[in-house]
C-alpha positions as CSV (number, residue, x, y, z in Angstrom):
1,X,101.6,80.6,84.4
2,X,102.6,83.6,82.5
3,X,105.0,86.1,83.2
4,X,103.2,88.6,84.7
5,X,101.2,86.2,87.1
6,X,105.1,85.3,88.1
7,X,105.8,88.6,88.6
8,X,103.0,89.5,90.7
9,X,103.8,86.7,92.8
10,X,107.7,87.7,93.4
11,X,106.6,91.1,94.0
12,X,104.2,89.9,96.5
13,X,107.2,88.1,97.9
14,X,109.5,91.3,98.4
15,X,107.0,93.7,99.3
16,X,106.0,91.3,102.5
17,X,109.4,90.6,103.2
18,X,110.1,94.2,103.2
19,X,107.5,95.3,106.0
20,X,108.7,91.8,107.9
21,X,112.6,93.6,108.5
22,X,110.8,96.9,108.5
23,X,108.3,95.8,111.1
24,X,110.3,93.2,113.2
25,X,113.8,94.5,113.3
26,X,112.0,98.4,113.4
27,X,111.2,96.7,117.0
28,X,114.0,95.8,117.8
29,X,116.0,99.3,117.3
30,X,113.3,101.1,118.8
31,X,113.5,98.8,121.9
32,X,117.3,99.1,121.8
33,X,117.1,103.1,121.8
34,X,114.2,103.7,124.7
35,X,113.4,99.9,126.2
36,X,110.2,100.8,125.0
37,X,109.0,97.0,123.8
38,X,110.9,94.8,125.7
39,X,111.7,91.3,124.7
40,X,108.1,90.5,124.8
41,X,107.0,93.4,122.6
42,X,109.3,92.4,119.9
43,X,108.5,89.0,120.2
44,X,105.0,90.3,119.6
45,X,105.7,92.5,116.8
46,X,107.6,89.8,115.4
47,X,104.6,87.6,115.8
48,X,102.2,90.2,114.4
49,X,103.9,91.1,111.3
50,X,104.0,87.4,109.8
51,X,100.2,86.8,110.9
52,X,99.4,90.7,108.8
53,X,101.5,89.7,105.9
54,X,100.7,85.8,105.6
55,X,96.4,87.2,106.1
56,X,97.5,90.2,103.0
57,X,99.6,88.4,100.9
58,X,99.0,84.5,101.1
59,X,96.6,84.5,98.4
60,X,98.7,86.3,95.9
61,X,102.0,84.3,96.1
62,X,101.5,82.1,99.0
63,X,103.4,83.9,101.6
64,X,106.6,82.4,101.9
65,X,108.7,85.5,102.8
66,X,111.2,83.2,103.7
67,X,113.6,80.9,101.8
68,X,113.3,77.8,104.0
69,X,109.6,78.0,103.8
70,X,110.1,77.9,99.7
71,X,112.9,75.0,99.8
72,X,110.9,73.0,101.7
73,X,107.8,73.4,99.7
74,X,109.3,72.7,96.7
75,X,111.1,69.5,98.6
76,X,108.2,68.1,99.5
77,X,106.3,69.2,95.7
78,X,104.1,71.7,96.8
79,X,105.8,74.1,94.9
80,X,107.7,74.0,91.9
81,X,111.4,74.3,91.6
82,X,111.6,76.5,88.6
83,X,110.4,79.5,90.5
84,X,112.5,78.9,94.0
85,X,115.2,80.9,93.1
86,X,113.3,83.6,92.0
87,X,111.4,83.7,95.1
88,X,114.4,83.7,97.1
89,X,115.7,86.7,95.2
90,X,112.8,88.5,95.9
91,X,112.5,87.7,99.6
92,X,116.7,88.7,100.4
93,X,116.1,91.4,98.1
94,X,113.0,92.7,100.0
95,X,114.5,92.0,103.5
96,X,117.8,94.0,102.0
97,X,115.7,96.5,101.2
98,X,113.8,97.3,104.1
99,X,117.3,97.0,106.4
100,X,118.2,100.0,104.5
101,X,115.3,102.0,105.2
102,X,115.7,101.3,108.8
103,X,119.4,102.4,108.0
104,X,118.1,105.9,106.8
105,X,115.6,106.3,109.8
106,X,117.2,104.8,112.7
107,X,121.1,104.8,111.7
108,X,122.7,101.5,112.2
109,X,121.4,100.9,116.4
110,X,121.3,97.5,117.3
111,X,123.1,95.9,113.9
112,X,120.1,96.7,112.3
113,X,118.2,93.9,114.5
114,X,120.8,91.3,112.7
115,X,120.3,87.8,114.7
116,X,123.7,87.0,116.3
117,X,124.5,83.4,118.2
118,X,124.3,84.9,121.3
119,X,125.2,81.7,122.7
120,X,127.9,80.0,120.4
121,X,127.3,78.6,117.2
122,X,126.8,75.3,118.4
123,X,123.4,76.5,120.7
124,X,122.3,78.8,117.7
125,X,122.3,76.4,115.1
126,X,120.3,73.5,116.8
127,X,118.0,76.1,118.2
128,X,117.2,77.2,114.9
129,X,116.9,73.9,113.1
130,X,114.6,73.3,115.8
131,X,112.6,76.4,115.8
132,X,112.1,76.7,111.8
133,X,111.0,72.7,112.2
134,X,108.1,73.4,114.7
135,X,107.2,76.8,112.1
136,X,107.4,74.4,109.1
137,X,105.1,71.6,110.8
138,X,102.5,74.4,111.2
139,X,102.7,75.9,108.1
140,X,102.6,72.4,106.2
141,X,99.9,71.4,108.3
142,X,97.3,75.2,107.7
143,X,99.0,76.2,104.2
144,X,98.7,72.4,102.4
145,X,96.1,70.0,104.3
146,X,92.2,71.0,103.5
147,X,91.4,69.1,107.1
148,X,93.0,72.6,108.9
149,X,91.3,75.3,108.8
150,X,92.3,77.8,106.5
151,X,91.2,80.8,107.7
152,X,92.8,80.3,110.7
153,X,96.7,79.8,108.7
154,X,98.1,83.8,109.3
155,X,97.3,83.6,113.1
156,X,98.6,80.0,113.8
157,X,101.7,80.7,111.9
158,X,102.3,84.7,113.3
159,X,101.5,82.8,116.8
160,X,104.3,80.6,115.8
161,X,106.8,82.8,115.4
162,X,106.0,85.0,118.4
163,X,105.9,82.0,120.4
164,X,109.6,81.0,119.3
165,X,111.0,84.4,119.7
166,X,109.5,84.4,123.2
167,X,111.6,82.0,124.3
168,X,114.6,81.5,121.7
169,X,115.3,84.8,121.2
170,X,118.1,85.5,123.3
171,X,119.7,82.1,121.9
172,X,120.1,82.9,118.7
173,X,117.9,85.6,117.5
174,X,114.8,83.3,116.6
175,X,115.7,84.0,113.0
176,X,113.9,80.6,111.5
177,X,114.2,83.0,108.1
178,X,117.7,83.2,105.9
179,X,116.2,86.2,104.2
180,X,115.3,87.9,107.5
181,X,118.8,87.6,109.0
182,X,120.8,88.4,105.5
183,X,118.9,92.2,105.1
184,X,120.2,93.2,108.0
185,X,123.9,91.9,107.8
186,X,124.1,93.0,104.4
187,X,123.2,96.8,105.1
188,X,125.2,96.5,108.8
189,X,128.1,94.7,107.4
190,X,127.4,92.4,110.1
191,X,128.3,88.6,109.3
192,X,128.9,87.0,112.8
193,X,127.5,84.0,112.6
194,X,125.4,84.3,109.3
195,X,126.0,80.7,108.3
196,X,123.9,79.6,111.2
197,X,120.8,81.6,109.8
198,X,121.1,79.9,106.6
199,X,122.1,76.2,107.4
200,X,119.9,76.1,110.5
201,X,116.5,77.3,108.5
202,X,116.9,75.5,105.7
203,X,117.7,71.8,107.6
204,X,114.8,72.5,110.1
205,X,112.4,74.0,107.4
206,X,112.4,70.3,105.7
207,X,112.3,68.4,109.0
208,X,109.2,70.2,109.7
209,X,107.7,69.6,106.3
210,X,108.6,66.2,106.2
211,X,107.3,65.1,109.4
212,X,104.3,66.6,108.3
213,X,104.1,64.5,105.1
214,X,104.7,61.2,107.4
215,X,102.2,62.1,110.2
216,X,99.4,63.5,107.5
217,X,97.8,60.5,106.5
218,X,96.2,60.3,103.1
219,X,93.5,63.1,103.2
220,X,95.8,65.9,101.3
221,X,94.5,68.7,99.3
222,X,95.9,71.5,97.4
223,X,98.4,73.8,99.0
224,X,98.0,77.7,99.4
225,X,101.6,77.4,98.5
226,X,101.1,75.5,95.0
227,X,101.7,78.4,92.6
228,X,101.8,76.1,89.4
């Protein structure tokens, strides 16, 4: 891989994660200010803006837009370690980025849509190890197995997420992204909590991918993910 191909790819990475805080916690300010949305309309637009980006993106870099996504890839050798860091720079440095555009536009309403443990640490944590493990299974299961259909990965994984943030999101935010919840802390200054949004992702990112690799069976093919 040269250079440019890498950068490509980590721009790619920033440019999606940018439109996810833009798009996701944009929802979530705007519902804050009018009660426009509702928990089901950010849930939605949550849900939405992973299946756009993941259909616009996924060929370029693979889509990760998310940190525990790339750990667990690489974990389970669908992606190569030399190039997880700089994906995870590009992903908190997108997510950074589009927190302080919603900064500029919308002023700092609702923390910026930062994910707070709503209730207690203890509640937020498992829910997240659990959420970002049922997101991983899916992922590893459309994104690295040629049995799934591929066509079908950005709506079974946007479905995903809108489907957790249905019903988690008043536990802890339905983060299941470390980048997601770090844009908007940084630019807010808000921290409560943040620990949960990175420890919580990143243990139930490789539960997910590694129950995947036990329940697969031997019919694997390449991963969407595998930028090697």
């Amino acid at each position: 891989m040269t250079g440019i191909d890498l950068a490509r790819r980590l721009a790619a990475e920033l440019v999606a994660t940018f439109v996810l805080v833009v798009c996701g916690c944009g929802a979530i300010m705007v519902d804050s200010l009018d009660g426009s949305l509702g928990h089901l309309g950010v849930a939605l637009a949550f849900g939405l803006v992973i299946m756009v980006m993941v259909a616009a993106v996924g060929h370029i870099s693979g889509a990760h837009l998310n940190p525990a996504v790339t750990i667990a890839f690489a974990v389970t050798r669908h992606f190569p370690w030399r190039q997880v860091l700089p994906y995870i720079a590009a992903q908190t440095l997108g997510a950074a980025a589009g927190a302080l555009l919603l900064r500029v536009l919308l002023g700092s309403t609702a923390a910026l849509g930062a994910t707070l443990p709503a209730a207690g640490m203890g509640p937020a944590l498992a829910c997240e190890i659990l959420l970002t493990a049922i997101l991983m299974l899916v992922i590893m299961a459309v994104a690295t197995d040629t049995r799934a259909v591929g066509e079908l990965a950005a709506i079974a994984i946007g479905a995903t997420v809108g489907l957790n943030a249905l019903w988690a999101g008043p536990i802890s935010g339905a983060s299941m992204n470390p980048a997601r919840s770090f844009g908007p802390a940084l630019v807010s200054g808000n921290w409560q909590g943040h620990w949960v949004y990175w420890f919580g992702p990143v243990i139930g990112g490789l539960i997910g991918a590694l129950v995947y690799q036990a329940i697969r069976g031997s019919e694997t093919g390449a991963s969407s993910a595998d930028t090697r």
